[in-house]
N, C-alpha and C positions, 0 to 999 in steps of 0.2 A: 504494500500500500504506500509506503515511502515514494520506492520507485515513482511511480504515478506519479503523487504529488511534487516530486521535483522535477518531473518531466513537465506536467501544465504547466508548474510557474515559469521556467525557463521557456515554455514555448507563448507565454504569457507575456514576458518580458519582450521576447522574438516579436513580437505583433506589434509592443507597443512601441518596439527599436523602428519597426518598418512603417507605421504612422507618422510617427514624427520625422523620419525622413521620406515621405511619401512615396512610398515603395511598396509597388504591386505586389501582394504576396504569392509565392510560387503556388502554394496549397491549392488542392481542387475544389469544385465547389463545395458548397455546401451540402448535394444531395449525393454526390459522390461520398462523402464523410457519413450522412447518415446509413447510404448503402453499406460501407465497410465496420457502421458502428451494429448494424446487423446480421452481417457475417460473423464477428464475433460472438453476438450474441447466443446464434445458432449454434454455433459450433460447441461453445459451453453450456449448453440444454444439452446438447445428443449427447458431451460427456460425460454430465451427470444421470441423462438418462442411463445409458450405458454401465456405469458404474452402481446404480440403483440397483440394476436388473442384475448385475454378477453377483452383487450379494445377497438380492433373490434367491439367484441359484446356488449358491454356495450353502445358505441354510439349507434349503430344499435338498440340497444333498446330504446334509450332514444330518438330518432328520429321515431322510430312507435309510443311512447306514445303523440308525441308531433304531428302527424299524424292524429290518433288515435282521441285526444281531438280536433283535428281542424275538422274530417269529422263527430263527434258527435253534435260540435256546430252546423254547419250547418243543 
């Protein structure tokens, strides 16, 4: 989270270096930005989805073996 925050302010600072010397900023537009603030987005849902579902299955395993060893003993 540091990270981050010292990346805005510095790109903060960048913006207001290029205002006062009236300098077009290279940066894309604005919907460009929102598209790749989406991309990210997504991509860290289907992570978590992803990693939800392994632990899903991870229980789900360790409750057949535990299943499993109980309909053996019997």
């Amino acid at each position: 989270m540091k990270t981050m925050l010292v990346s805005f302010a510095v790109g903060l600072m960048v913006g207001v270096a290029y205002a006062l010397l009236r300098v077009k900023s290279p940066a894309p537009p604005l919907v460009a930005l929102v598209g790749l603030l989406g991309i990210v987005a997504g991509e860290h849902a289907i992570e978590r989805f992803l990693a939800k579902k392994g632990s899903d299955a991870q229980v789900s395993s360790s409750q057949q073996a535990q299943t499993g060893a109980t309909a053996s003993v019997r």
